[in-house]
C-alpha positions in Angstrom: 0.0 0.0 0.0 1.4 3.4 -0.8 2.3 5.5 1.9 2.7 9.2 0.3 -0.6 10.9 0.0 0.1 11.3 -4.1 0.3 7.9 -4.6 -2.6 7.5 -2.9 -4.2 9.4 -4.8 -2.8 8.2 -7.9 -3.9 4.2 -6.9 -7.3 5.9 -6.5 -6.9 7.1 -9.8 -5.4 4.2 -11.8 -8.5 1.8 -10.0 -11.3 4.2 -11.7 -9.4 4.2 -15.3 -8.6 0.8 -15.6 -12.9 -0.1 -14.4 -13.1 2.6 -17.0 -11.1 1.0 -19.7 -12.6 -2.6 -19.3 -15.9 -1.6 -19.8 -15.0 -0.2 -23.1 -12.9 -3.6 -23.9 -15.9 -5.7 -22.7 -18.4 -3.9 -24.6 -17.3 -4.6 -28.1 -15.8 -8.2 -27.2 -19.4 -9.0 -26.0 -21.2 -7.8 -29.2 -18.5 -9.6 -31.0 -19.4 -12.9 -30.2 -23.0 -12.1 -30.1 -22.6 -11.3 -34.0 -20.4 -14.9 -34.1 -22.8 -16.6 -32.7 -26.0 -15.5 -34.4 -24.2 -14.8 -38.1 -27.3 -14.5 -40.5 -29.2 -11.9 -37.9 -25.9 -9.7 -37.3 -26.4 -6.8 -39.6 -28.5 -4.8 -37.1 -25.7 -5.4 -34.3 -22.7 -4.2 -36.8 -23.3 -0.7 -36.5 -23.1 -1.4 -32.7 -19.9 -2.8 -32.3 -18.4 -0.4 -34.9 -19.3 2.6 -32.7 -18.1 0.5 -29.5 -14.6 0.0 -31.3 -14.6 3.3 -32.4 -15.0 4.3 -29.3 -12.6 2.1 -27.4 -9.8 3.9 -29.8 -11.0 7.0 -29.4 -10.1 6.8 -25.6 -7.2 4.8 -26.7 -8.0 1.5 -24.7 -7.0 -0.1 -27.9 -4.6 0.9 -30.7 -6.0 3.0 -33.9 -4.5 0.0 -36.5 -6.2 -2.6 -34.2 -9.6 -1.2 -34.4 -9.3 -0.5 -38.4 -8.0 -4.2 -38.6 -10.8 -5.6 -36.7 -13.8 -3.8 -38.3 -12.5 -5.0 -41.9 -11.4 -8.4 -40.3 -15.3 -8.3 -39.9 -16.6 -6.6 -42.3 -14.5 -9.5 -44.7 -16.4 -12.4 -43.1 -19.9 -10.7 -43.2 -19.9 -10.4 -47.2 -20.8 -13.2 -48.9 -18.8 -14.2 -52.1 -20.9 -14.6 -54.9 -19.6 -18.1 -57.0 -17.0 -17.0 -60.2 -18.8 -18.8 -63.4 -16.1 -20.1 -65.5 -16.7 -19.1 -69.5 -17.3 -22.7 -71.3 -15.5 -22.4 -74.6 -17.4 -23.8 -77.8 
């Protein structure tokens, strides 16, 4: 236990922000494997978990690059490839 009244303070501090910061983790990791697990029904909950990533890298709970790479990590397994035809030649 600190014994100095700023690091008292400061313990106080780092206790609210890291309560703080795991909410905004827990948030988007929740609504992430809600959209895994429901997959068909997940387009109303994208918008959702965009904002709660944007968000999480807006207060800088999680890096810039790792919120762009997640949303079009996501973004890639929502769209569904359409089949190439192959040309038959006559």
């Amino acid at each position: 236990m600190p014994i100095i009244k700023s690091a008292k303070k400061k313990l106080k501090q780092d206790k609210k922000r890291t309560a703080r910061n795991t909410g905004y983790e827990r948030a988007f990791k929740k609504t992430l494997t809600k959209i895994g697990q429901k997959k068909g029904s997940a387009v109303n909950l994208i918008s959702t978990l965009y904002s709660q990533i944007d968000k999480a890298a807006k207060k800088k709970v999680i890096h810039k690059n790792k919120a762009k790479r997640l949303k079009a990590r996501l973004a890639k397994r929502l769209t569904v490839k359409k089949p190439v035809r192959s040309k038959s030649k006559k």
